[in-house]
C-alpha positions in Angstrom: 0.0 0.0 0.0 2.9 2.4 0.5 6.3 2.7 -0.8 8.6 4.3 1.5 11.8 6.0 0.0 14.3 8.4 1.3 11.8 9.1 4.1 8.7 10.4 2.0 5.6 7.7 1.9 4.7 7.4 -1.5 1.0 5.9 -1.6 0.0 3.5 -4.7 -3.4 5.0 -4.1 -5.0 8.7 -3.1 -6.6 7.5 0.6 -10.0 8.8 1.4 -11.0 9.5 5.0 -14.5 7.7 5.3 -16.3 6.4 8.3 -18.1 3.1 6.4 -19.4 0.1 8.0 -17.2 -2.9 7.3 -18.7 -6.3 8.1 -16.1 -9.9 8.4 -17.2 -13.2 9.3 -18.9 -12.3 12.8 -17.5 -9.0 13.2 -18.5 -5.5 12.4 -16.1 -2.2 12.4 -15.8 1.1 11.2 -13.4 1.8 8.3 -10.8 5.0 9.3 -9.8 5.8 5.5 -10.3 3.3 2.1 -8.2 3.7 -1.1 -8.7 1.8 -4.5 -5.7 -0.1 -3.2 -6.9 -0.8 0.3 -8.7 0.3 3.9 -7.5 1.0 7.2 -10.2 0.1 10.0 -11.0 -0.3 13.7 -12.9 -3.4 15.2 -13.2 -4.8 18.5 -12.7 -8.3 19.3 -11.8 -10.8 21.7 -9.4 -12.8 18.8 -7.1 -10.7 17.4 -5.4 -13.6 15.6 -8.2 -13.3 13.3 -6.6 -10.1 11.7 -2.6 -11.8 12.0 -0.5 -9.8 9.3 -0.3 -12.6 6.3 -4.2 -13.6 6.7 -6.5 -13.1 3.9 -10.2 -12.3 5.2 -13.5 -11.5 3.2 -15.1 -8.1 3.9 -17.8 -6.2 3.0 -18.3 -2.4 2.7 -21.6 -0.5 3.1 -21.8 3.0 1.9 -24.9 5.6 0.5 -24.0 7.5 -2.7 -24.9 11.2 -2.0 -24.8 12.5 -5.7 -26.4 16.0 -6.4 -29.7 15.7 -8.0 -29.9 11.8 -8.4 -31.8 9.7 -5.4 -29.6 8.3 -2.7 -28.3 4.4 -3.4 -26.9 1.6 -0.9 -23.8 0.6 -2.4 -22.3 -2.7 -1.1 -18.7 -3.9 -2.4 -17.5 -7.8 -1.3 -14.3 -8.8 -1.5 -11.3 -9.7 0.4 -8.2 -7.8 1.8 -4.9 -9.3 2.9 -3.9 -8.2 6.4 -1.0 -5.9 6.1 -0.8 -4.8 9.7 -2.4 -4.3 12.7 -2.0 -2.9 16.3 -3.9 -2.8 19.6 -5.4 0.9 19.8 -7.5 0.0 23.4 -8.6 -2.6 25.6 -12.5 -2.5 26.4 -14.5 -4.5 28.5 -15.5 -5.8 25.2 -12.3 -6.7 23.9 -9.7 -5.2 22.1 -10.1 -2.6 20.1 -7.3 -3.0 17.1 -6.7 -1.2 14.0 -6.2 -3.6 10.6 -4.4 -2.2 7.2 -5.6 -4.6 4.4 -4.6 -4.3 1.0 -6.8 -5.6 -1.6 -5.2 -8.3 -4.2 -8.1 -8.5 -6.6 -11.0 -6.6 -7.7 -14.1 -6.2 -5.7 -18.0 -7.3 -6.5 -20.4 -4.1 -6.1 -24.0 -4.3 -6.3 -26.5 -1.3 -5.9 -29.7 -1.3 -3.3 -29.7 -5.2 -3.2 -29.2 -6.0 -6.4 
């Protein structure tokens, strides 16, 4: 996701900062920022094995499009992102609360209200 080079972070992709709901097999998190190349996002949970650097997990990403003078959509993309990192940011009484940097390794499926 980021090539780092005399100091300066060179990103393969413009990052947008969006708070998105991000569902994976029986957890649910907000994303921090999301880029064509990957997303950076928070979750808590009591396994944080689940989000090891090296493990590929499937995801899926709800947004609404907000375009001027057209009706608001659900937009849902499903895929799956290949832990990069990740770090403990908190411990709750409901777990941990850890950030995860996937990068994506193949193009995602997007489907519009439902369909």
């Amino acid at each position: 996701m980021t090539d780092v080079q005399d100091g300066a972070e060179h990103r393969v992709s413009e990052r947008m900062d969006l708070a998105l709901q991000i569902s994976m097999p029986g957890q649910e998190g907000k994303t921090i920022n999301i880029s064509a190349s990957g997303v950076y996002f928070e979750v808590v949970t009591t396994d944080i094995n689940v989000f090891a650097p090296g493990t590929t997990i499937p995801i899926e990403i709800n947004a609404t499009t907000n375009t001027p003078g057209c009706e608001p959509r659900d937009v849902k993309l499903q895929g799956k992102g290949f832990v990069v990192r990740n770090h403990v940011k908190d411990v709750t009484s409901s777990g941990n609360r850890v950030g995860v940097a996937l990068e994506f390794k193949e193009k995602f499926d997007i489907s519009l209200d439902g369909s």
